[in-house]
N, C-alpha and C positions, 0 to 999 in steps of 0.2 A: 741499309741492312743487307746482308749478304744471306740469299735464299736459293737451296735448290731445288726445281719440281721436276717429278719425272711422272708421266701421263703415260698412261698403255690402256689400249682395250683387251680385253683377253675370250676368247669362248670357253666360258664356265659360266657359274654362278657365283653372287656374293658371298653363299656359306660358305664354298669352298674356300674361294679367298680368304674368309673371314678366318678360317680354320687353319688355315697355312701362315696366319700371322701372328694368332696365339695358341696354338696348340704347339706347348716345348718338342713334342715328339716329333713332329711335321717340321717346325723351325730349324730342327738341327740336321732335317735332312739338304736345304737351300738356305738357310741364313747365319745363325748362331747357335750354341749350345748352350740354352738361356735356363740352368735347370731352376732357377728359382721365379720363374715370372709366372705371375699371376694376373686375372684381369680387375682384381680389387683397387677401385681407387685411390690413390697413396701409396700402394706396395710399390718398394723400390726393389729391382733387379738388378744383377751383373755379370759382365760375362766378358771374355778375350777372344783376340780376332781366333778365328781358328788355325790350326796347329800351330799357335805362339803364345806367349806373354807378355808382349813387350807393351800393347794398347788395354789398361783396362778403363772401363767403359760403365758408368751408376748412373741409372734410369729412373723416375719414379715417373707413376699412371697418373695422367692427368683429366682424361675423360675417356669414356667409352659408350659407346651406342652400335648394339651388339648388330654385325651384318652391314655395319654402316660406318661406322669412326673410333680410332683407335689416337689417343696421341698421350704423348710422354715426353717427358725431357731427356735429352741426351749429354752425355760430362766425360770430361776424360782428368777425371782428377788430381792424377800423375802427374800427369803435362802442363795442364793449363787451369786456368782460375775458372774459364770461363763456362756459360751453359748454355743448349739448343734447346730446340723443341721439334721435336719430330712428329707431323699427323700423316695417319694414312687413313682415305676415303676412299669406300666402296658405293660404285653407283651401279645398279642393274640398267642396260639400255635396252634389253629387253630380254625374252624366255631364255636366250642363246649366249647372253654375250653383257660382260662386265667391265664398266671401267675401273681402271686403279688409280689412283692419284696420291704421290707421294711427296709432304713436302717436309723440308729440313731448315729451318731458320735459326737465324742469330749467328752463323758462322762464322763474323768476324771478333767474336768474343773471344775463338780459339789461337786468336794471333800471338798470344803469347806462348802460345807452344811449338812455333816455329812453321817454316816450310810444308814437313807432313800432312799439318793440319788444315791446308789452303783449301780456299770453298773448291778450284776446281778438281782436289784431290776426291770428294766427296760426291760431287757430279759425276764423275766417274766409276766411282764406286755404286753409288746410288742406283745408275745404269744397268753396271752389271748384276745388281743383287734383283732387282726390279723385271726389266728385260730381260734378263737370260735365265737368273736362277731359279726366280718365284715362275717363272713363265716354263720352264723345263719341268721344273714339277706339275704346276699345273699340267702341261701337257703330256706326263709320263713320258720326259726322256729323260735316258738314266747315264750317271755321272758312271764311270767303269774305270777302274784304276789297275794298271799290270807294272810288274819291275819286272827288272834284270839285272844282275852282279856281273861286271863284267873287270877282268884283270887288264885293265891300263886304267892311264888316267883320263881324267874328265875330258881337259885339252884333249888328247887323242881320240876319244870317245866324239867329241864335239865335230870335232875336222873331219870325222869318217860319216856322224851320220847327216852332215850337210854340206858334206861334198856332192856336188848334182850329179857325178858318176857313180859314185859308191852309194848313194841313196836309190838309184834304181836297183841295184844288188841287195840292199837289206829287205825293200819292202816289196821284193818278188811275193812273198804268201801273200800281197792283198792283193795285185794283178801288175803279169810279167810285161816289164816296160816302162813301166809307173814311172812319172818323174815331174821335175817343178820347174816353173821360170819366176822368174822375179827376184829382188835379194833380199836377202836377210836383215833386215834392217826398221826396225821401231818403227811403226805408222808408215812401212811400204805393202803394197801390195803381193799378193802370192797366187799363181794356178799352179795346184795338183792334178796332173794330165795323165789320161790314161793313152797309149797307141793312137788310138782313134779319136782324141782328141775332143772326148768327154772329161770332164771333171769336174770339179769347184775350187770358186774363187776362193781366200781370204787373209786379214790382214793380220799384219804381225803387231798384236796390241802390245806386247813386253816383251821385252829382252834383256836377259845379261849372256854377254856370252861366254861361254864353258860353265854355267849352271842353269840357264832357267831361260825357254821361253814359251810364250802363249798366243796361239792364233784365233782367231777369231773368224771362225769360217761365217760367210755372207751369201754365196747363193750358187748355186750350176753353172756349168759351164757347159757347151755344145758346140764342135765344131770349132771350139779354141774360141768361142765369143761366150763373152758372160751372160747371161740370160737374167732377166728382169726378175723380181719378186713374185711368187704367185702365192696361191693363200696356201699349197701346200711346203713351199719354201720360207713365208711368212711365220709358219709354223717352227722351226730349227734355226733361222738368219740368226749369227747372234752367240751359237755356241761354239764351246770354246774346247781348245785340245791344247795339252799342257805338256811340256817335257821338262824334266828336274833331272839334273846331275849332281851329285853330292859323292865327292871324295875324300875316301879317307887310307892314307898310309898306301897310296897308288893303286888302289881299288874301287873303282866307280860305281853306285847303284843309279841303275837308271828310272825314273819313275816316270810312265804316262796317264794322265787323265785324260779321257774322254768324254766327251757329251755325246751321249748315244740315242735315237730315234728308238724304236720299240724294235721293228721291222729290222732294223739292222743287229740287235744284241748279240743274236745267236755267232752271225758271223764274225762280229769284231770278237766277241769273248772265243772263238777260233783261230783267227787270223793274226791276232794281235802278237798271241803268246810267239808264234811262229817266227814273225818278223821280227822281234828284241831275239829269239835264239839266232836268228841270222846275222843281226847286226855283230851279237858278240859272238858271232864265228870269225865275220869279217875283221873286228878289231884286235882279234886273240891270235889269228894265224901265222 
């Protein structure tokens, strides 16, 4: 049987958790936009990935034990014949500090909906929805999204802003000099260096390139050496910064998300706007 579990301790409480797993208002801010779930036993739910239609997705409640166990079946009806089971446990390890434990079984029942649907597609996923997104909530850091219309195409948009000369030129408003080593490249690593040879690590979880990639920052940097995990980095390891190209008729919108700490909002909802106008000064001139 083909099963994924993903384990995290988090500093909170159960309720909160509990609250962040069925409460549709809280879900759609880290998971789905589930507007018909309910915790009745037997209600069955639905919902699509988010900004798509291409996966939907018919749940029904299979047991619940409020603060403590939540599980349902998981289907992709479209695609495949087949059905999961998805439970998620909450255990308090004490005043401070909660475990989550998420598991997903029967995965190989979705074989017949192809490639997509492979357990490790779903590990993956699981990860991210788990460790980064329920855990950014919990810890209030907040997702911040900016664009920018810029007149070329993606291609050229793409080549200007990871070119490692011309990226020191665009993201002078975050600090003059800024620049990166490592390549561009699916599952390679990345430093974002400031002069002084401060920054942070992180890897390049997805790519296409000339529309879409996603890093996955991991932890500080000092003196051009990574620096280990501490429990205030423990805290943000994990999140993720997104860039989208989407052209249309030789006009690029460029779209950034961000996973933002609390501490830093003010600046990036400043700094950000800044550096997409310089980019498409750069790419426009």
């Amino acid at each position: 049987m083909a099963v994924v579990t993903v384990e995290t301790i988090f500093d909170s409480s159960p309720q909160k958790v509990w609250e962040a797993i069925t409460k549709p208002e809280i879900m759609k801010v880290w998971y789905f936009d589930i507007s018909n779930f309910n915790l009745q036993i037997g209600n069955e739910f639905t919902f699509y990935e988010p900004d798509g239609n291409s996966y939907f997705h018919k749940c029904k409640i299979l047991k619940v034990e409020e603060n403590k166990l939540l599980q349902h079946t998981w289907t992709h009806p479209e695609q495949s014949k087949g059905s999961s089971v998805v439970t998620w446990k909450i255990e308090a390890i004490n005043d401070e500090k909660v475990k989550v434990t998420l598991t997903h079984e029967g995965l190989e029942t979705f074989a017949d909906g192809g490639d997509k649907f492979a357990p490790e597609n779903y590990e993956m996923g699981w990860n991210a929805l788990v460790k980064t997104n329920l855990r950014n909530y919990l810890y209030n850091i907040e997702k911040i999204k900016f664009t920018t219309v810029i007149n070329a195409s993606a291609g050229k948009v793409w080549d200007i802003m990871w070119n490692k000369e011309l990226y020191t030129r665009w993201t002078t408003p975050f600090c003059v000099g800024s620049y990166f080593t490592g390549e561009l490249a699916q599952g390679s690593r990345v430093h974002f260096l400031s002069p002084s040879g401060s920054g942070m690590y992180s890897d390049v979880l997805y790519l296409i390139p000339e529309k879409l990639i996603i890093f996955k920052h991991i932890g500080n940097i000092a003196d051009l050496k990574e620096l280990p995990l501490d429990a205030e980095t423990e805290k943000w390891t994990g999140s993720f910064e997104t860039y989208k190209l989407d052209e249309v008729d030789g006009i690029t919108t460029v779209t950034a998300e961000v996973d933002c700490v609390e501490q830093y909002l003010d600046y990036m909802k400043d700094k950000f706007p800044l550096a997409l106008t310089e980019l498409k000064r750069v790419v426009e001139k």
